[in-house]
N, C-alpha and C positions, 0 to 999 in steps of 0.2 A: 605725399607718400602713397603706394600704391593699398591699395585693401588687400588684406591678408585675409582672402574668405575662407579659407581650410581653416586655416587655423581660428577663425571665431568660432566657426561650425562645430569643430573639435572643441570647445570649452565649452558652448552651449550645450552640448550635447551631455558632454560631461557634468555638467552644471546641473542639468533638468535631472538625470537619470540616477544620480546618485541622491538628489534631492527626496525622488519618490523612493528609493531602498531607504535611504535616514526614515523616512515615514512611513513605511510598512514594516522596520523592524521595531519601531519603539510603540505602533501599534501591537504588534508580538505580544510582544513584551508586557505592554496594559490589560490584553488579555490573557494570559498567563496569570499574571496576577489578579485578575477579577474573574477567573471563571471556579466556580469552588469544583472539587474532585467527587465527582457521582460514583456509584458503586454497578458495577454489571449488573446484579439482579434487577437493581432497582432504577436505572438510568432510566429517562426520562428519554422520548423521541427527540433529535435534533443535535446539536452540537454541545458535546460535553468533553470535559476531560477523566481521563482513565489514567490507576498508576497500578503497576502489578508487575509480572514475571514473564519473559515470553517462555512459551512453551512451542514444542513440535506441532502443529497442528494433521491434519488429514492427509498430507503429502511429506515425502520423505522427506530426509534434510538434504541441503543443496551444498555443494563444494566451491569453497571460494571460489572465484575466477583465476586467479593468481595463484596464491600459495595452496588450494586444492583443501583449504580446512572446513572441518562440517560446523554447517552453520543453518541461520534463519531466512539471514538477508544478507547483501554485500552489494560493496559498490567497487569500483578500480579505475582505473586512470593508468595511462601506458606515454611518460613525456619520451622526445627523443631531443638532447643539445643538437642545437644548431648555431653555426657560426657563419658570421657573413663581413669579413672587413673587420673590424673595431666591435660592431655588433654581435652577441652572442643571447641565446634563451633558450628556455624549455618548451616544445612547442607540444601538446598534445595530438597525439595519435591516434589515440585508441582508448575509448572508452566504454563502461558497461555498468547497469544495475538492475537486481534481480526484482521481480515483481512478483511471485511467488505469498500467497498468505501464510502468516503463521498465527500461534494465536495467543491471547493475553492472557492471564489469569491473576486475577486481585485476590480470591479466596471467595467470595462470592458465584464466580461463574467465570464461564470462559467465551471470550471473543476473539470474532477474528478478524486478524490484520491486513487490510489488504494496502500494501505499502505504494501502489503507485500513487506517483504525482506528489507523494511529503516529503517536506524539507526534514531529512533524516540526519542527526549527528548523534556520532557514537563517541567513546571512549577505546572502544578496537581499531584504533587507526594506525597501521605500519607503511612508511617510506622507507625503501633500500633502490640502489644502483643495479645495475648488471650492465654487461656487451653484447646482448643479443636483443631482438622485440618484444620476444615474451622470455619471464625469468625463466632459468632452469634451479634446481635445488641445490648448488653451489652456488648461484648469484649472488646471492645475500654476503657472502664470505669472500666475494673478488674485490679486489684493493684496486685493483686497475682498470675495471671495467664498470665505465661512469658514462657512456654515452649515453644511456637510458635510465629513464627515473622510474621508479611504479612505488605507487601509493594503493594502499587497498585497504576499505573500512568494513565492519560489521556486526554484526548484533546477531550474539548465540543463543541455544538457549540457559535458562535461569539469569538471565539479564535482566536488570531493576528499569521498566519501562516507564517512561511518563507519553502519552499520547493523550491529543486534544482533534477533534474531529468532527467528521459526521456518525453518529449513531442508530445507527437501524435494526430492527429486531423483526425477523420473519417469524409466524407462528405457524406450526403445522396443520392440517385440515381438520374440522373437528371431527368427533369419531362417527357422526352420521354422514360426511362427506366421506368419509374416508370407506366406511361400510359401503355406499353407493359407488366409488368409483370400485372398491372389489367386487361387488356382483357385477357391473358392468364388463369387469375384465375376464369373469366365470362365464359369462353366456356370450360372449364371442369367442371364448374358448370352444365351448360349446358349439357354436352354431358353422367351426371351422368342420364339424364331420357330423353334418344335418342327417344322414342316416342314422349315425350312433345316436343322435338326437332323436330322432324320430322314434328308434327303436326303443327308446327309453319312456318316453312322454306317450306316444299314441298309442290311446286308453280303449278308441273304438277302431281300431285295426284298418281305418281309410288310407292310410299314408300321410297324412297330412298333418299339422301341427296348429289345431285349432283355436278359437282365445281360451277356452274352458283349458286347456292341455297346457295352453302356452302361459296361464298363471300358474297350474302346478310347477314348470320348470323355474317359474322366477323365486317362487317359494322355498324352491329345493337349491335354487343359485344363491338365494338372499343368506339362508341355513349356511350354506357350504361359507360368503362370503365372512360372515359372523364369526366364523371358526376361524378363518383365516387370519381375520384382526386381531383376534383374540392372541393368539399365539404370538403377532406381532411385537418387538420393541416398543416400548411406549416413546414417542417422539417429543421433543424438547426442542421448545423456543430457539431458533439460531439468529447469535447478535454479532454484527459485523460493525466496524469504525472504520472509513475512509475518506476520500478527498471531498470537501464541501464546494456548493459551486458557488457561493456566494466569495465574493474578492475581498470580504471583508472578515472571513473565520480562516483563516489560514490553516494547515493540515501539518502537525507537527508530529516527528517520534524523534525519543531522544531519550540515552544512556543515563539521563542526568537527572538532579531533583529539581522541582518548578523553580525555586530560588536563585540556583545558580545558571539555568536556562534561562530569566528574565533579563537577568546582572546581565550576557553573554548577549541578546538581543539590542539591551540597553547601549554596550559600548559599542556595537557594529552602528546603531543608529548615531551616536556621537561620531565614530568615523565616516562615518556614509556625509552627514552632516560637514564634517570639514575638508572633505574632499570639493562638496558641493562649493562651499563658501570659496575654495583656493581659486577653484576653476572659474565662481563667477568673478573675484577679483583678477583674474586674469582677461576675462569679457574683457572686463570695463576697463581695462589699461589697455589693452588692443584697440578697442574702441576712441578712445582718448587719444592714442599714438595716431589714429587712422590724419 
């Protein structure tokens, strides 16, 4: 009998791949359960998990992709039916997801989210049909007009987050760094109209701006700077959570509480797992046939 190489290729392939998703989702899932919930004030550098509220952060809200609703984040998907023969499916078209930060708040502090690259599941997930590519505001309501599918997910704000990641916390300069880059920014002020300088500082009427002259101006830059700080905002810690590079911490956000997001990785990894199992008993009968 001839070898059927597509087809073993196709079952190996299938075999191995769904093998490793059974195994990176029920690792998920083990960590989910084993990483305990840190607090923003108090997280620790490195990869933690955070549960809180999202919030609007720094940037406006963004409008779905699709139905145009204000939101944090979103994702969409645009299928169109295709038929060919006996053969028919959904094939995608058109896809998008916003990347946009927003930010967490547990009640402790607030962070911020920067979603690229996480496996994100919400609970705002809407499928409806229409007859055109992109929906229009009757679509949702046409009985007839099924050749396109759109799927659109997202996370607004006052949504109960769970996120597990990378955590990083920038601290602002301290206030003698900060003092020194304001004088630095007063006497190149300064030194843009060396006249007006001059006219100010030179004590012995040479024209020139001597070191005796040129520490009164740093003295009077350093004064002026001092005042500047002063007046200043007092600056705060900024703590961000995102995508970790390590293949072994996974980068999660998700509508849901850690328990029933474990359960939800647990049974993908069960199917991932018997998918694997079908397709290598199909190898090995090909194989046997051969």
């Amino acid at each position: 009998m001839e070898i059927d190489y597509l087809a073993l290729t196709i079952c190996g392939i299938i075999a191995l791949v769904s093998a490793i998703a059974s195994i990176k989702s029920l690792m998920a899932a083990r960590i989910i359960e084993d990483t305990p919930t840190s607090k923003i004030r108090s997280a620790h550098q490195g990869y933690v998990e955070l549960i809180g509220f999202a919030k609007i952060g720094p940037e406006p809200l963004l409008l779905s992709g699709l139905s145009k609703t204000p939101c944090l984040w979103f994702r969409y998907n645009i299928e169109r039916y295709e038929s060919s023969g006996k053969n028919s499916s959904w094939r995608s078209i058109e896809k998008h997801t916003s990347t946009q930060a927003f930010t967490l708040n547990d009640g402790s502090g607030d962070c911020y989210v920067m979603p690229s690259r996480a496996d994100v599941s919400t609970q705002r997930k809407r499928t409806w049909h229409g007859n055109s590519r992109h929906p229009s505001r009757t679509s949702g309501m046409n009985l007839f007009g099924k050749r396109y599918r759109y799927t659109e997910e997202m996370l607004c704000a006052d949504d109960l987050l769970y996120i597990i990641g990378l955590f990083e916390t920038r601290h602002p300069p301290n206030p003698n760094a900060a003092r020194d880059a304001e004088m630095a920014k007063v006497l190149n002020e300064w030194k843009q109209d060396y006249d007006k300088l001059t006219a100010r500082f030179d004590r012995n009427g040479d024209g020139e701006i001597d070191l005796q002259e040129w520490e009164l101006a740093r003295a009077e830059a350093l004064r002026k700077a001092e005042r500047n700080v002063s007046k200043q905002a007092p600056l705060n810690p900024v703590h961000t959570i995102s995508y970790s590079p390590s293949r072994r911490q996974p980068y999660i956000i998700a509508s849901s509480e850690p328990e029933s997001l474990s359960k939800r990785y647990r049974w993908q990894a069960v199917g991932m797992l018997l998918v694997s199992l079908g397709s290598a008993t199909a190898l090995a009968w090909l194989i046997v046939q051969q």
